[in-house]
Each structure stands twice: as structure tokens, then as C-alpha cells.
C-alpha positions in Angstrom: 0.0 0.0 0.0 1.2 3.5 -0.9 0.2 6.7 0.9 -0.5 9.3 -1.1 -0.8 13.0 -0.5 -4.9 12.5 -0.5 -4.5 10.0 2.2 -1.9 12.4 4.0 -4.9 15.5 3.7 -7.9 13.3 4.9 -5.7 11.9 7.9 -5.0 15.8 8.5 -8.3 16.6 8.4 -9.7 13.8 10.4 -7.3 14.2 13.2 -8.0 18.3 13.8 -12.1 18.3 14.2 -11.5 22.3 14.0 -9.9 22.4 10.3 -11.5 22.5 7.5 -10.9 20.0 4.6 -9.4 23.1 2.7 -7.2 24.1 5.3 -5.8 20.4 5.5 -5.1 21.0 1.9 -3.1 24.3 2.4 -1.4 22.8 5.3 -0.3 20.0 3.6 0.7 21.9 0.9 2.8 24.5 2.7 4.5 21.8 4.4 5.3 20.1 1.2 6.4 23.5 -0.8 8.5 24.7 2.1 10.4 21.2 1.8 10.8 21.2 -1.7 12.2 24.6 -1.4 14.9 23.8 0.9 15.6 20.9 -1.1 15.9 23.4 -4.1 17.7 25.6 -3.0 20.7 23.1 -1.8 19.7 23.0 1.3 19.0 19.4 4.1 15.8 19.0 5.4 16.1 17.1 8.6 13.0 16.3 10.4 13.5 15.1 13.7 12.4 11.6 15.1 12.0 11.0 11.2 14.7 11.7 9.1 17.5 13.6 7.0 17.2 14.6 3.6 20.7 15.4 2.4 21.5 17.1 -1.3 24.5 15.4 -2.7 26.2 16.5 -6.0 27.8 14.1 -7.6 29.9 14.2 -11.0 29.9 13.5 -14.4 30.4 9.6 -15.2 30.6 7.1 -17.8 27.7 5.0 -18.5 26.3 2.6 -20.6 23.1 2.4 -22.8 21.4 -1.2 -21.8 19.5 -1.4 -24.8 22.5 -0.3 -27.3 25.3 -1.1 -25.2 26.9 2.2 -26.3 29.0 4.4 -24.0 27.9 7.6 -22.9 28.7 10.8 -20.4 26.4 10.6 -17.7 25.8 14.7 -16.8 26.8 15.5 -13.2 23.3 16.4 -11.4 22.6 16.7 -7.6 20.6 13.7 -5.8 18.2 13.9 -2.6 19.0 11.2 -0.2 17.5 10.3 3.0 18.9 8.6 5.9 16.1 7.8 8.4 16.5 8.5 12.2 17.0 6.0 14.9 14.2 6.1 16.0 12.1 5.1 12.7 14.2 2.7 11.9 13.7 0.7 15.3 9.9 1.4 14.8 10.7 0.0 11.2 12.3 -3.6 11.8 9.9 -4.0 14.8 7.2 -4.1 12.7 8.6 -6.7 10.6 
């Protein structure tokens, strides 16, 4: 099962009996935009008791094409990782 943004607005609005469904959106929303943001802007987003999201930039390589098998320069680009927290990943492989 995959949670969705939907999923992430109705268990917003369910758990606040003062908010409206559109103000669950916006919330969710502004949360989401202000992380995307940092992210953007080269920035890590750590969220405590959940996790980091680190920018990484890494550099031009050489690569292959599976279907061709021809070499090619892979362009450097940056990457978001994410290293969870302890604490998540106990919950995590308790669950399992």
C-alpha cells in the first residue's frame, strides 16, 4: 500500500475536528512546498524523530546504454538522499 498526499490531507483533516478539509489542503501543501524549497535551494531537510534529507552532488560519469550497449557521459546532477532517524528505523524492523 502506498500513501499518497490525498491520504496524508484526509488523515490531517480527520485528526483536527477544528480544520477544514481546505485548510488540511493548504497545510499539507505549505509543508510540502516549504520542503521542496529547501531541497531546491541546496539546502538538508532534517525532520527530527523521522529523518534527513541530504542534497549530494555528484559528477559527471561514464555509463552505458542497456538497450544499445553504447558508452555515454552521464551529466553531473545533484541527488536527494534520505537517511532515516534512529528512531524510525527501530519502529521499522519492529514491525517486521
Amino acid at each position: 500500500m502506498t500513501l499518497t498526499k490525498a491520504d496524508i490531507v484526509e488523515k490531517v483533516y480527520t485528526a483536527h475536528v477544528s480544520m477544514t478539509k481546505v485548510q488540511a489542503v493548504e497545510a499539507v501543501e505549505a509543508i510540502l512546498r516549504l520542503s521542496k524549497n529547501t531541497l531546491i535551494n541546496g539546502s538538508d531537510l532534517m525532520l527530527s524523530g523521522f529523518g534527513k534529507f541530504n542534497i549530494r552532488d555528484k559528477s559527471p560519469r561514464r555509463g552505458r546504454n542497456p538497450k544499445t550497449g553504447d558508452d555515454l557521459t552521464l551529466e553531473a546532477r545533484r541527488v536527494v538522499t534520505f537517511k532515516p532517524s534512529g528512531k524510525l528505523r527501530e519502529k521499522v524492523n519492529a514491525g517486521s
